[in-house]
Every structure is written in C-alpha cells, then in structure tokens.
N, C-alpha and C positions, 0 to 999 in steps of 0.2 A: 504493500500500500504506500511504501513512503517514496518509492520511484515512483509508480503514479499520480500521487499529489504535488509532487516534485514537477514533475512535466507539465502537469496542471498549470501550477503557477507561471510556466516558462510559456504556454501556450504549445506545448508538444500532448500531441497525439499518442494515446496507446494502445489505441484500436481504430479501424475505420469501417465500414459500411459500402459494400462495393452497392450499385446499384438494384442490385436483386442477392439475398442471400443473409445468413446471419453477421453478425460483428467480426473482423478478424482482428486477432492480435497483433499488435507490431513488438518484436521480438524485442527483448531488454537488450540487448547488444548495439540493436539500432537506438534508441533512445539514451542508452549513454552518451553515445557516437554523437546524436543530435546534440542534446545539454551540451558536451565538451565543443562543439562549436559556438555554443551560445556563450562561454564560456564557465561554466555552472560544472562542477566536480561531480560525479556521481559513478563514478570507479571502483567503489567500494560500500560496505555497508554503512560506516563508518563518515564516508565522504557525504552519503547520502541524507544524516541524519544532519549532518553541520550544514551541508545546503540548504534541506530544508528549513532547518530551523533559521538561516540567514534572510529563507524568501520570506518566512510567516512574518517573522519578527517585523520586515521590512511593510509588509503590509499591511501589519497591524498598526503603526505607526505611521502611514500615509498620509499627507489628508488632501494631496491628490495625488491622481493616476499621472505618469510622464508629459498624458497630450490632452487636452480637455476641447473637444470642439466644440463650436456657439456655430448652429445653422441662421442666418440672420433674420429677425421677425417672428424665430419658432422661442419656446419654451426654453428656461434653462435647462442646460441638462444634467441628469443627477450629481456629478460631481460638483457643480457648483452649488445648486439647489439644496444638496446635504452639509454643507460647512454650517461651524457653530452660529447660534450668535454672537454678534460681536469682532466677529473676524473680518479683519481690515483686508482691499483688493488693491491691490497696484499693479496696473499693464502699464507694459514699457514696449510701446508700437513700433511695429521693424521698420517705419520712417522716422527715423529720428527729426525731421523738419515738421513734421505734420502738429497738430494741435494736441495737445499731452490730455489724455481721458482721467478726468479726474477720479481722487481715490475716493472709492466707495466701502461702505461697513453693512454690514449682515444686521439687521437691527434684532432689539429683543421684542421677544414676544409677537416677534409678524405672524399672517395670518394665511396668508398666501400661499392658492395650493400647491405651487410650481418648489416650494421647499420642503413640503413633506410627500411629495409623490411622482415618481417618474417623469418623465416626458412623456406626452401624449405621442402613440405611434402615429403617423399622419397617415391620408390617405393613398392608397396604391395609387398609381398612373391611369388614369382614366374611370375614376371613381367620382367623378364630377364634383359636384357643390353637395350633396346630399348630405354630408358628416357636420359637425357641428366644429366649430372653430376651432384654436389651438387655445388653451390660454395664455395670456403676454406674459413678457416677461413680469419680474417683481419689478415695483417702483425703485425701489436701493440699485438695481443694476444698470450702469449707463454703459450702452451695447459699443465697445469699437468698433473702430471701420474695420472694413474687410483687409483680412491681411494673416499672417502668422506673425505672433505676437510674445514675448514672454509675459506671465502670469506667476505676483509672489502675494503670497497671502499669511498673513500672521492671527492666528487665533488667541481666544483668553488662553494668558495660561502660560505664554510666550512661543507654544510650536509655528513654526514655519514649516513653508513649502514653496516649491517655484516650478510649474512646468509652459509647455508650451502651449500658447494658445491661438487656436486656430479658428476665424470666424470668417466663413464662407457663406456665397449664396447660396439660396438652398435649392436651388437647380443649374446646372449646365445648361448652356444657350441651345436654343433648338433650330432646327432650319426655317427660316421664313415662310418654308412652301414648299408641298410636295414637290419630288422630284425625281430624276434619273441621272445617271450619269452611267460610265464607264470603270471597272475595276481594271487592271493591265499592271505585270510584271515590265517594269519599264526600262530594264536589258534586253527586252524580248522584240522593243519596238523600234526598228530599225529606220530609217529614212536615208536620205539620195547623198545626205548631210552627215551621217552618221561616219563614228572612226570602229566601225566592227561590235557594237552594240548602242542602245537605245541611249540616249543623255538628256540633260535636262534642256536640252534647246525643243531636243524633239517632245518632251514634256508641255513645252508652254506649248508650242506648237498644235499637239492633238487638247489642248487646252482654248486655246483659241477657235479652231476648226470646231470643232465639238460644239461648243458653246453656240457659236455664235449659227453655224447651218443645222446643228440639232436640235439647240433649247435643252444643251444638257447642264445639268445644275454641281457637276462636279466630275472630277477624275479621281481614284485609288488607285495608289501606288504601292509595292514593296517596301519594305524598310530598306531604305536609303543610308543607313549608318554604315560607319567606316570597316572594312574588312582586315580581317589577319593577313598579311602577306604572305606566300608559303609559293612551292612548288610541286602542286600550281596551290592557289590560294582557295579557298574552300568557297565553293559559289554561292553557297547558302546564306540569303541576306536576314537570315534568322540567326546566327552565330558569328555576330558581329565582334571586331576590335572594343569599338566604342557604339553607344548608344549616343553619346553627346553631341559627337560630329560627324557630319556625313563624309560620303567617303569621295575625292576626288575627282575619282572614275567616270561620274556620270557628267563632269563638264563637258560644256561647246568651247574648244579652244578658243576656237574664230570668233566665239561673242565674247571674249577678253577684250576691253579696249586697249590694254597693248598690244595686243596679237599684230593690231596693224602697222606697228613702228619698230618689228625686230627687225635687225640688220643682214643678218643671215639670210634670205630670203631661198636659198636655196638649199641649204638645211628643212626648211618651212615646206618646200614644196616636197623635198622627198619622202617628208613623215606623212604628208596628205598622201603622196601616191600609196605609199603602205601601208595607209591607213583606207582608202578605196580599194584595195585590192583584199584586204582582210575582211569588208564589208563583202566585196563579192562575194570572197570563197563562201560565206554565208548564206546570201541570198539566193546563190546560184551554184554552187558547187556542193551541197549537204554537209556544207562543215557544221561544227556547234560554234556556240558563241565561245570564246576564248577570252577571257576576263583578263587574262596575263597578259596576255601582246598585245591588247587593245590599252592597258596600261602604261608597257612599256615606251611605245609611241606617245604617248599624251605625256609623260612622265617626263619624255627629251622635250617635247615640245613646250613643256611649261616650264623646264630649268630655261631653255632662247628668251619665253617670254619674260620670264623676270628680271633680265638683263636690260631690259628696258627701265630706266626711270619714272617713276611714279608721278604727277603731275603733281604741285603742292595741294589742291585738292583731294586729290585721291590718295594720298597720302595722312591727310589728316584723318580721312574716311577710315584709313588704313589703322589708323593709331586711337580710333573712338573703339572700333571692332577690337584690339588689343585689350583697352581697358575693361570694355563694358564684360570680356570674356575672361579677364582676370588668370588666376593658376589654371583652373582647369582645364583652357586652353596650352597653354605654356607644358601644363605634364601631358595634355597628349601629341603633344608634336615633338617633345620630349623623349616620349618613348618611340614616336616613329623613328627621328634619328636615332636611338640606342639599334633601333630593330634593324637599320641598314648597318649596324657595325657588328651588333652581335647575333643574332638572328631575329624572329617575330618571338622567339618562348623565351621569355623574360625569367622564368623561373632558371633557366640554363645561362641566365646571367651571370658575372662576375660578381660575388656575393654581394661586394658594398654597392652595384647597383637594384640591388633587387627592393630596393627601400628607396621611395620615391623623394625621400625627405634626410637621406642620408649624407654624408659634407663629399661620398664619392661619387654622387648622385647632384652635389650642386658643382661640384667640380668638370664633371662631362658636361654640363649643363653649359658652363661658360665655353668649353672647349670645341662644341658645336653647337656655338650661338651661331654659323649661318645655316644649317642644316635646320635648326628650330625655327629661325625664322619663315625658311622655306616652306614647310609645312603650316605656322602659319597662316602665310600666304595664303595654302591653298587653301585652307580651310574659309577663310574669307572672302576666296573667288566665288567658290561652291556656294558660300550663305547669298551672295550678291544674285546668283543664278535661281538660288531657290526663292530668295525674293522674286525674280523676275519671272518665275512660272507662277506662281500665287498672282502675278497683277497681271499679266496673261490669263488668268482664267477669270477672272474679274471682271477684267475690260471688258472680254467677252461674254458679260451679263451672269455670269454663272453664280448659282445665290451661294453657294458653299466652296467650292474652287478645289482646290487639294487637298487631297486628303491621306497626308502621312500614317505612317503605321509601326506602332511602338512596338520591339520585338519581346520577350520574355526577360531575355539575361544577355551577358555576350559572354564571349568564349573563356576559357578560363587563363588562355596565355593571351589575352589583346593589354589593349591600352588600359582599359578602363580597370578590369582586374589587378593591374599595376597601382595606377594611381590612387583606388579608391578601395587599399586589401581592408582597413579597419571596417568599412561597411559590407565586408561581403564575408558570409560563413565555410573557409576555408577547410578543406575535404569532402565537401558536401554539393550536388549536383540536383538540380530541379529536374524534373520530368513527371511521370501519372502513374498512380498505382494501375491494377490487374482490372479488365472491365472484360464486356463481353468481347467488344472486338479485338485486342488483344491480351493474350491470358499470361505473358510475361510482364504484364507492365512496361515502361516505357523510363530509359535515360537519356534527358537531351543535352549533359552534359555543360549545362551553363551553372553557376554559381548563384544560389542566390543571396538577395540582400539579409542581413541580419534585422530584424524587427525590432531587437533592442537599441542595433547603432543607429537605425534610422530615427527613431525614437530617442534620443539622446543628443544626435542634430538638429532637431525638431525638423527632421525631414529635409531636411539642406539636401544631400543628392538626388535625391528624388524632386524636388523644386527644382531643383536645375537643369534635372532632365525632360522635365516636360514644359518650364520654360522657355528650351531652347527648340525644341520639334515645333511647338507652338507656334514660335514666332512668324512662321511663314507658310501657316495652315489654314485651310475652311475650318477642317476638323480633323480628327486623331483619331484611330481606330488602334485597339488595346489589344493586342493578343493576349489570349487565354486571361481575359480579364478576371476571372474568378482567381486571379493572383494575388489582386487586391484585398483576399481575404483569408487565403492560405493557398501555400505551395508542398507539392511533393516533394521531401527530401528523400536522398539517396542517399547514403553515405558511398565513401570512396571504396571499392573492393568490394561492396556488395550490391546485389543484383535489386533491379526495380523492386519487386515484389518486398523486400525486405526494407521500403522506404519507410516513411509514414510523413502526417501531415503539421505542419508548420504554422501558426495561425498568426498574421497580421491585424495592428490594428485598423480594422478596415475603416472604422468612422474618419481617421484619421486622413488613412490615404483616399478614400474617397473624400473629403471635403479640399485634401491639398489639390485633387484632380480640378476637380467642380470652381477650386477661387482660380487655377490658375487657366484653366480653358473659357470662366467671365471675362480675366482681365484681357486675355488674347481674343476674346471673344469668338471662341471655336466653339462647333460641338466635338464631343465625344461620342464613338462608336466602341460597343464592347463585344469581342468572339467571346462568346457565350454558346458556342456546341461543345457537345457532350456530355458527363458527367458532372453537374449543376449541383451545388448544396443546397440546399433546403432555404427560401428566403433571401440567395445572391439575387436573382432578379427580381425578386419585389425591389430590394432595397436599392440596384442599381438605376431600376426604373422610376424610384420616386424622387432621384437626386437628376433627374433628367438625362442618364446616361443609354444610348440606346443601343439596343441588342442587336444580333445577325439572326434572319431566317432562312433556313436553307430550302429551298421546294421538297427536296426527299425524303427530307426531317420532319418534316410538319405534319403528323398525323394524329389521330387521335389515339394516343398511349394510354390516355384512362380508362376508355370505353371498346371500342370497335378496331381500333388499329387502322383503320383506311384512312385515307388522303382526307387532311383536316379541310373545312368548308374556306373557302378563300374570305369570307367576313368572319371570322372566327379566329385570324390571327390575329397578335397583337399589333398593335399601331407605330407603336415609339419602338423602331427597327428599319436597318437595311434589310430588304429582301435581294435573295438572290438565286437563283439556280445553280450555280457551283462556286467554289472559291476554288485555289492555288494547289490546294493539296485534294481535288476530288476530279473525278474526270469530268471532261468538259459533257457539254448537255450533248451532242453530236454521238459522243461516243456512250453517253450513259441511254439512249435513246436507243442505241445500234447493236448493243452488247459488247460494244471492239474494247470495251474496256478490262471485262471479264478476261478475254482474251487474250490480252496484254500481259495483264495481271498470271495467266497459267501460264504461257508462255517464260515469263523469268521465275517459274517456280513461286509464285506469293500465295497459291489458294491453300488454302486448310481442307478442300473438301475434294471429290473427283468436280474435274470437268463440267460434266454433266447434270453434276448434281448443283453447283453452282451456276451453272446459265439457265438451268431450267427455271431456279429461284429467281433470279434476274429476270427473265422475261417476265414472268409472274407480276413480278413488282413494276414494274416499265407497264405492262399492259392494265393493272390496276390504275396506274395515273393516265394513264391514255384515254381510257374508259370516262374516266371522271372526267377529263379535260370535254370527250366527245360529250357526255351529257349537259355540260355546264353551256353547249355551241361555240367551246373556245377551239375547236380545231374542223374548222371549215372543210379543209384539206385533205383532210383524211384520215387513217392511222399509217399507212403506209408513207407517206410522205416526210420525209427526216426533216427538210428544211421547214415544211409547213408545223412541225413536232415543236420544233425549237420556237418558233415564233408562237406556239400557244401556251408552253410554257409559262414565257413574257406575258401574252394575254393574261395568264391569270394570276401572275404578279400583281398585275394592275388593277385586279377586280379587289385586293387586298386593301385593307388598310394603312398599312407599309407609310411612314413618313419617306423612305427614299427606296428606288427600284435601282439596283445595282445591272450591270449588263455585262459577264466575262467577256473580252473582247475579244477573245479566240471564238467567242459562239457569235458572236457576229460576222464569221467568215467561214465556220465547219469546222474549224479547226479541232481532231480528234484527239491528238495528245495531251496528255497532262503535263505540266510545267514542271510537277515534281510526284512524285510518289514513294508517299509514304512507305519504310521501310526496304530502302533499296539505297545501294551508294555509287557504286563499280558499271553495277546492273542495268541502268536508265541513267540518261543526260540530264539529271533534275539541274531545274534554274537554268541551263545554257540552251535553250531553244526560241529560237525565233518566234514571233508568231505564222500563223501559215494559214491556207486556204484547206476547204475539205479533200484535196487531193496531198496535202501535206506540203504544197511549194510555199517560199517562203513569203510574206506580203509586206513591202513597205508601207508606209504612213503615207504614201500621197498616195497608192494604188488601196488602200485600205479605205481612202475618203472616197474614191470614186466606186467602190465595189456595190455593183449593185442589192448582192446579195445583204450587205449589212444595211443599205440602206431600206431593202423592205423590210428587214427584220424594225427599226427605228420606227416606220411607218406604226408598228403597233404601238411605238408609248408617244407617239404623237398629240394625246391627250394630255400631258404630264409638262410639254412645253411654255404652256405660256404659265406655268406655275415654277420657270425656273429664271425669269429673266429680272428680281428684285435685285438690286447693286447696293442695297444697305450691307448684308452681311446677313450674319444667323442674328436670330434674335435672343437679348439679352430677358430674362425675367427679372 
C-alpha cells in the first residue's frame, strides 16, 4: 500500500483500464522506474516509507497546490475558495509595467458560497442557456488580468505559501464561420519552384490559390519543427530536434531578399540546376523525396546568401528576433553547431559538453560564435517565411489561415532534449499502452516533460513553446492531445506493455493552452482518436478546444455499431475522412489498402479473412451514404465514392471540413504507415494522381478531378471569406 499511495501523491498510475476488460497492474518495477525519474526514492522499503512520509507531510502542510488557475468571470476555485480567514493575497503580475492588483484578505465570517463549496462544473459545449449561472466570484477577490502570475499568500498564524497563478479565458477563440480547407504533408507538395520537396513559398502559394479560387478557410500542415540531422536524417516530422524552431529545410531560397545580391552568381545557378534536377528525379523518375540532398543544396546556398550584408534595417529586424528569442534561441543553434563538430547525439558528447550550462559548454559557445550565428540566421529566415504564408492565407480571405501542428515530444538526442534535460524525465519514453489494435503496446521513443519541473516553472517551457508555433498560426492542432492530461510512460529497457500512466496537471496546461492561443488569437485543434479517458472531451470541449472526427470512426459504439447519423456528430470538431497515418479515402474505398498492408506482412489475420471484413465495412458506409442520396453515382464509382464521403461531411455539424489533399487527386498511398520503417517510404512521397504519377501544385490547381470533388463543399465558401480572424470570446 505504501508504493501505491506513494504514486498517488506523485500522480503515477498503478493500474490502468484498457478499453474493454478488467484493471491491469502496472508492475512495481515500472513504478519505481517512474518515481526515480520524478525524482522521488522508492528502491526500497525503507526509501518508501521516508518518501512517503516527505509527500504527506508536504501536503499536509500546503495551503496551496504548485499552480492555482482563475478561468476569468467563473467561480473561485477551490484552492483559493478554501484558505483561512484572514489570509492576506499578493499577485505579482508577469508585466511588471502593468497596474499592480491590489492586496486583498479572506474576511471573517463571509458568507459566500464560492468559499465553502466547489466550483460549479459549467456546462458541456453545446448545452445552451438552459443551466443556471455560475456564481461570481466573492466580493474580497479583485480578479487579474489574464496572464500567468505568481501568487503568495500568508494566513493567521504566520504560514505562507506562493504558487503560480494562472488566469485564463475560459474559452479558446473559435472560427468565425464554418468552413473547409485542405490538410497536406507539405514535403509532399512539390511545385515548378520547388529544390526536391514542398517549402514554404509553395505553402503561401496553395495558400493563396486555395483561398482565394476555392473559398477555403485554411490549410494543415505537418509539424514543421527542426529535425535531427543523421545519415540520412529521420523523415518523421513527428520526432523532431526541437519543437521551438522550425527547421530550415522548408525555405524558398529565392524569396531571401539577399538571395538577389550574392556575388557568386554562378555558384547560384549551379545549386538551382541540382536543385531542378532533384525535383525531376521526383516528379518524373519514381525517386522518393530525399530530405538530405535537398538540404545539402539549400545549406550551400544559404552559407552565399549570408555573405551578403544585411541592410541597416534588416538588421535591426535581425537583432529585435535575437532578443525577443533570448537563450533558447542561442542553445539551439548552439547545439546545431556542436552537432556539425561532434555528431547530432549529444549524449556521445564530450562530457563537459553534455551540460548546456556548463563553462565547456560556454567556452565552444564563444568558439563558434559564427557557426551560432548562422543558425540563427536561419532560424529567422524561416520565422520571416512562416510569417509570410500566414499573410498569404489571409490576404486571400481565408478566416483561419494555417494551421500548424504541435508534435508529442522530440527525439531524445535533438536540441531540445539538450537544452531543456531539467524539464524532461530522463530514461523514460512516451508512447500507448496495449489496446485492441495493437496488443504490444506502442514506444515512440520521445521523452516526456516532467509535470513537476513544468510545475515548478510555472510552465515557462511549455509557454514558450506554444508561444512561438503560435505566432504565425490561424490555429494549432495538438497531437494526441489527451497528453494534456496524462502520458504513457515507458521506462528504458522495458517493453510498452510494462509502461503505465503519468498524470499532468491538466487545468493547468489547458488554461496555459487557452490564455496563450486568446493572446495569438488562434484556435486550437485537438487529435482526440483513440483510447479517450473518461471526461478529456467534455473538458476539452468546454474550454473551446476542438476535436478531430474521422468518417470511419464515427459510429454508434453504445448502441448498434453502424455508421453514426451525420446530425448526431458533435459540432466543435474538424471532420475528416483520413489523416496522415490512415489510408487515403481512394484506397480505403478500393481495399488497395488491405492489400498493401499483406503484402509487407502487417495483417494479424489471413488475407481473406481480413478483406472480406473490409468490404463489409466499406459497403456498410456505402449503403448509408446511398440511402442518405449522398452518392448519386453509384456504388461502383470510386471517384463519385470519395466525393460522397465529403457530401456527408457537410451534412455534419462539423465547425471545419478538412479535405486530404491526396483524395482530391486519387491519390492511393498513404504518406506513412503505421508500424513499418525499412518496409514503406513513410513521409518521402510526393503527392500523386490515382494512377500514382506525381502532381505538382500548379497541375494540382488545374486538375479537374479535384476540382469536382471542391464543387461538393461549394456551400461552405462564402462562410470562409471573414478577414477579422477567429473569434475571441
């Protein structure tokens, strides 16, 4: 019992609940393993009883929790609501310029029901006016502004306490108006302009186009963060260097404005001819995308360009970006340079560099002050670029514009893992416990955050990283956002199964999500498939965060199992017919998926026995589709298939209709599948037509085929042309 309450206190798990089935243990060996990263002793019997008795004691004695949030307008909430009478408040506001909130005291004898009883739970998302109000706060509390704040409070008697206090709006901005846009892996999307994959010119680009000839109200992108360099580097935009900065790779040289004043000119043209012919081999030869050589070439081309002098403008531009980005700019360009001298695994570093803060660590620091600079550079080019597709999608009326995509964790030898080891739980790897569709569990090898150190920063990394994705978004879509609330730990050496779960303070991280997606005034999108706890989506839903609906997903699990009624989904969500990791609609329509999938050996089942269930289920949603009059066409008709699909997206309640952009051309491959490395080209594929050839961006605008598919959400256009922005509540 005394490791279980032990865990308790630390928010470790000692059992979980797979979806169907009884409780299962998580082994004592893993729960050590966890504690010892959390830093918490439990080795022994002995270790376990002096823990314990350190966390009670600590508890008993609180008189608050590390992070107290205030949703702004709602109720106190119990932590502050329960302090004595008499107990003095002093916030000390993270603007120090701002107007100082004067100190307030707990009076005696109040009466108010917000001090002896809970927070009222508000209402789910789409529960109308029916409920009765919230009660205000008490009159003694004068609410600060929105912001993260510290909070010290002295009770009769003389105990203190100080944590952090976070007061957020109590909803994320939502989109002005229904709408659609396109999702697209955007190395995939090649154009006439492109050096051998997709970049951010050709970004603004289908940003523009899009908008402005379709009435589409956004674009979805891959996570754009900086990769590990390696040979070759690992394509997966999910197992990032850094989450902070994006990564180079995706610049338009040529929209540098020094691009046009390097001297060399003939350097200049020879990286374009290799850079057209890398393009070719791609579009025309059946190469894959090659992330390495397409580097290489942008890599020479950007050492010419910086030899160019900066204009005294662009320079100061140059040195506001310096400040406003502070260290954690500085340590990751920091360790790119280390990574060009000593490899990308930082752990196979020269000891006193392994310590980002160490005198042999500020010593290389000065010694490749121009190599630091360089990087950077480019990291400012790239912010300047993603500025300039965010106003490209704008210009062109689009109500939400980009829409970035936060990965999970990043890899465990990148930047970030270097720079940021105090906030990350070191031996320990995220991924899923055991479910139906895989019975091993799942490690994806990222690190994750420590809940205590983020908690102890009052969330300083975590600000910072959604600070900076923000800055140049509509909106931000969360991978496996039920992270916000807990993660699967793994320990090191031992296999998924033998993980267990992690629990963050979710009020916390979702209010720091919510104040800082108001102040950028984006919405948030949350991946919410899969295995769901109990209550993540009410609660994500009532802070205005909106979920993903997949078409193949959506059925009725509580009653009948068939294909749920298209007014029967919820509202506040992207829908969509596939994402990045499921086959495209072409092919989930065709079986070529099933097929795929035996072919490199992935079924669990025979052949047979698996496609027969596939057709099953493909012709269960066909049927529905035919009755609902969404497939005019027929059943035999693939192309008319896909496009009813879409029909009945739109018969949804759905705030935004997502559109794969591979199924606006037939495209049958999937971009990545799950559980294969060697076996399938995940991430390095073009996009292509249903014959598999590859399609650029300007043969993609004129394609007929996508454009009838477009013809169905042609309703959804004049609801995407509002140029305020998402709306604030």
């Amino acid at each position: 019992m005394g490791l279980t309450r032990l865990a308790a206190l630390h928010g470790v798990a000692t059992s979980h609940s797979p979806s169907a089935g009884p409780a299962v243990p998580v082994p004592d060996g893993t729960v050590v393993a966890v504690l010892a990263a959390l830093g918490v002793d439990a080795t022994t019997p002995e270790a376990v009883r002096e823990s314990l008795a350190a966390a009670e004691s600590a508890a008993r004695s609180r008189l608050l929790p590390p992070t107290v949030v205030v949703w702004a307008g709602e109720p106190l909430p119990p932590a502050l609501a329960a302090l004595p009478p008499g107990t003095t408040l002093d916030v000390r506001l993270e603007d120090p310029g701002a107007p100082p909130v004067p100190r307030t005291r707990v009076p005696a004898g109040r009466t108010d029901p917000a001090a002896s009883q809970p927070a009222v739970p508000q209402p789910a998302v789409g529960a109308g006016d029916a409920g009765t109000d919230p009660p205000a706060a008490p009159a003694w509390w004068t609410e600060p502004p929105l912001g993260v704040h510290r909070l010290a409070v002295r009770a009769p008697g003389g105990r203190t306490a100080a944590c952090t206090l976070v007061v957020a709006p109590p909803r994320a901005p939502r989109p002005p108006a229904r709408g659609h846009g396109f999702l697209v892996q955007l190395y995939s999307l090649l154009s006439a302009r492109s050096w051998g994959m997709g970049d951010l010119g050709d970004l603004a680009d289908l940003a523009a186009w899009s908008g402005r000839a379709l009435g589409a109200g956004f674009v979805q992108v891959n996570p754009l963060h900086a990769a590990v360099p390696g040979d070759p580097t690992d394509p997966s935009p999910y197992r990032p260097s850094s989450r902070r900065f994006p990564d180079p790779v995706h610049l338009r040289v040529e929209d540098i404005p020094e691009y046009g004043y390097v001297t060399d000119r003939g350097a200049l043209d020879d990286l374009r001819q290799s850079a057209a012919s890398l393009t070719d081999t791609v579009l025309n030869k059946g190469a894959l995308i090659d992330r390495d050589a397409v580097w290489e070439l942008k890599r020479r081309a950007l050492e010419l360009v910086r030899e160019v002098p900066l204009t005294p403008g662009r320079r100061a531009a140059y040195c506001d970006f310096l400040a406003e980005q502070g260290r954690a700019l500085e340590d990751h360009a920091l360790w790119c340079a280390l990574a060009e001298v000593h490899g990308p695994d930082w752990h196979a570093w020269p000891a006193g560099l392994r310590d980002p803060r160490s005198r042999e660590t500020a010593r290389a620091r000065g010694e490749l002050l121009d190599r630091v600079d360089f990087h950077c550079r480019l990291a400012w080019l790239t912010d300047a670029q993603l500025a300039g597709a965010q106003r490209a999608a704008l210009d062109a009326g689009m109500a939400v514009g980009i829409v970035h995509d936060l990965a999970v964790g990043v890899h465990p030898d990148g930047a970030d893992s270097w720079a940021q080891q105090d906030a990350l739980a070191h031996g320990m790897s995220v991924g899923a416990p055991p479910d139906a569709f895989n019975a091993r569990g799942q490690d994806w090898g990222l690190p994750p955050w420590r809940p205590d150190a983020l908690a102890a920063s009052g969330y300083a990394p975590y600000r910072g990283l959604l600070r900076g994705l923000l800055a140049h978004a509509g909106a931000l879509r969360i991978d496996h956002v039920m992270g916000l609330f807990r993660l699967w730990w793994v320990p090191e050496g031992r296999p998924p199964t033998e993980g267990t779960y992690v629990g963050h303070d979710a009020e916390a991280m979702l209010a720091v999500l919510v104040l800082e997606a108001h102040r950028a005034g984006a919405v948030v999108l949350g991946e919410d498939l899969g295995t769901v706890e109990p209550g993540v989506r009410e609660a994500l839903a009532r802070r205005g965060v909106l979920g993903t609906s997949v078409l193949w997903f959506e059925r009725d699990w509580a009653d009948t199992g068939r294909p749920l009624a298209p007014e029967r989904w919820r509202a506040d969500c992207l829908a969509t017919v596939t994402t990045h990791d499921l086959p495209s609609a072409a092919a989930r329509l065709t079986g070529d998926h099933v097929t795929l999938r035996h072919r490199l050996g992935l079924l669990t089942r025979p052949l047979a026995v698996e496609a027969a269930a596939d057709a099953t289920d493909t012709a269960e949603w066909l049927g529905h589709l035919s009755r609902l009059g969404l497939l005019p066409e027929g059943e035999s008709d693939e192309e008319g298939a896909v496009r009813a699909v879409h029909r009945f997206l739109l018969r949804t309640p759905a705030r935004l209709v997502g559109v794969w952009l591979p199924d606006a051309l037939g495209d049958r491959r999937p971009q990545n599948l799950p559980g294969t490395w060697d076996q399938y080209p995940n991430w390095r594929l073009p996009v292509a037509d249903a014959e598999g050839n590859p399609v650029t961006l300007e043969e993609l605008a004129a394609a007929p085929r996508l454009h009838r598919l477009m013809e169905v959400l042609a309703p959804l256009r004049r609801g995407s042309r509002p140029r305020h922005g998402p709306a604030r509540e």
